[in-house]
N, C-alpha and C positions, 0 to 999 in steps of 0.2 A: 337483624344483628346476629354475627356467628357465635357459639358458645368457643369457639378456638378466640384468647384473645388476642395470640398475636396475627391471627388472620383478618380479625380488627384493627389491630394498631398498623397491621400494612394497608387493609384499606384507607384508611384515613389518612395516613401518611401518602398515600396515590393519589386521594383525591386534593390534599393539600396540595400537593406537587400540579397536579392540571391547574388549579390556582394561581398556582403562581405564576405558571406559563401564558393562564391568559391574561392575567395583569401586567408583566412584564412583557407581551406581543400588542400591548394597549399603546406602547412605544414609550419613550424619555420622555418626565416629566421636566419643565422648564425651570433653570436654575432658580427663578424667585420662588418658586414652590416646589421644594425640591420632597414634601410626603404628602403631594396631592396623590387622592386615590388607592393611601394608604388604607381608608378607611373600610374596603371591600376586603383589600389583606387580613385588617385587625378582625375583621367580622368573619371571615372563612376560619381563621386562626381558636376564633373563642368557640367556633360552632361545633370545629371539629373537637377540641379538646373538650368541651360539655359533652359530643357523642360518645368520645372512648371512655368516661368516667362515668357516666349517665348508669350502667347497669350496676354499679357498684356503688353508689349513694344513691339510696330511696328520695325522693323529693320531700318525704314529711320531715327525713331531717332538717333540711334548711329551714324550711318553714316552722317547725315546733324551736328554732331558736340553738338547738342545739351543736350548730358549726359554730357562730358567731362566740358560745362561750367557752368553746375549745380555742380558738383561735386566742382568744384572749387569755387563757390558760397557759397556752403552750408560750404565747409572747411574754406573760410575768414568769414563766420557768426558766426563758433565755437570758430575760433581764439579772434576774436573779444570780444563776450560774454565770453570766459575764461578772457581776459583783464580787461571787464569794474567788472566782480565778483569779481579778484583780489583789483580793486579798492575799490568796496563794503566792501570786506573782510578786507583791511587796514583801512576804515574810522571806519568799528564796532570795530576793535582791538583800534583803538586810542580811541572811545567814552569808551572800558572797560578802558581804563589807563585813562583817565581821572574823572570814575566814582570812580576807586579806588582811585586812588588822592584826591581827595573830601571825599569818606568816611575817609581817612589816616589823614585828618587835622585835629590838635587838639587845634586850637588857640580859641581863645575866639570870631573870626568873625566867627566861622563854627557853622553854628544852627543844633542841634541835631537830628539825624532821628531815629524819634521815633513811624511814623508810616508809612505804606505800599504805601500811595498815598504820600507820603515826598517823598520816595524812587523812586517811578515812577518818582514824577518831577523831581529831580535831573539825573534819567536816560535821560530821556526826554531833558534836557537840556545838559547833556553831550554829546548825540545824535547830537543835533544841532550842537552844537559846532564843533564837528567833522567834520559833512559834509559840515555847513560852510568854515573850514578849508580848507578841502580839494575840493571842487565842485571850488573853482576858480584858481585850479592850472591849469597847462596844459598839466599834462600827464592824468586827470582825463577827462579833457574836449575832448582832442584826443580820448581817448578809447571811450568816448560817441559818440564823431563824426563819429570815426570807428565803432560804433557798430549800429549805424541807416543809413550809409552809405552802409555795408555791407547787411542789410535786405532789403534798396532798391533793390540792386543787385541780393539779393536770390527769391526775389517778381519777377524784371523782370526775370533771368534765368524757374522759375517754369510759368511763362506765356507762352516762349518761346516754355516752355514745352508742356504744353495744347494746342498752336496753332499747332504744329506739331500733335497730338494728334488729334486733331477736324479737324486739314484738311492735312490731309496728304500728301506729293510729289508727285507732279505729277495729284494729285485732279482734279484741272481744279478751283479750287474756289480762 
């Protein structure tokens, strides 16, 4: 293996490429089995991609456990952050229904907007309103719990990480 890694990732990427050529010089597979002999493809495919990462993940990581609870880490950080977005996403849609409401009124208490910093403030305060609304309920407050509870966890798992990393099984440190 070269210390240049992009003179690794070209090799691999060459030898991927011969791969393919001999798989696809193997001639047309028959319409009833249209990914027969994929399985040489998927196998050149994982082999070469285990070789370009291989120098960069120690193998005691897998084994000591500590991928599988990053992965899990990082998937309750996704879940999370899609949650508290949704939540985001509902307070902007309520602050536009509310900004539409407002400009919609036509009583004689609705002051006119008639210019552009009017319009700001009134967005500005439908903004408020909104996430006042909504910032003291409790599916909003959970997502946020969930979503700085979840970074805790992704912070310790990639620690985890780094110390496996810096001092590896069996080290002596």
């Amino acid at each position: 293996m070269t210390d240049d890694p992009f003179k690794a990732w070209m090799g691999a990427w060459t030898a991927l490429q011969d791969t393919l050529i001999r798989i696809s010089a193997a001639g047309p597979t028959p319409a009833a089995a249209p990914w027969q002999g994929s399985d040489a493809l998927q196998t050149a495919l994982a082999e070469t991609y285990r070789r370009m990462i291989a120098p960069a993940m120690p193998p005691q990581l897998a084994v000591a456990g500590t991928l599988p609870a990053l992965a899990a880490a990082v998937t309750r950080c996704q879940r999370a952050g899609q949650a508290l977005t949704a939540q985001a996403a509902a307070i902007g849609a309520d602050a536009a229904r509310r900004l539409v409401a407002e400009l919609s009124r036509t009583d004689a208490a609705a002051a006119p907007i008639t210019t552009l910093a009017a319009l700001h403030e009134l967005w500005i305060e439908c903004g408020e309103a909104a996430w006042s609304a909504a910032v003291h309920q409790d599916d909003c407050a959970a997502a946020q719990a969930e979503w700085l509870t979840s970074l805790v966890e992704l912070q310790f798992a990639q620690r985890q990480l780094q110390q496996g990393v810096a001092s590896p099984a069996g080290s002596g440190r």
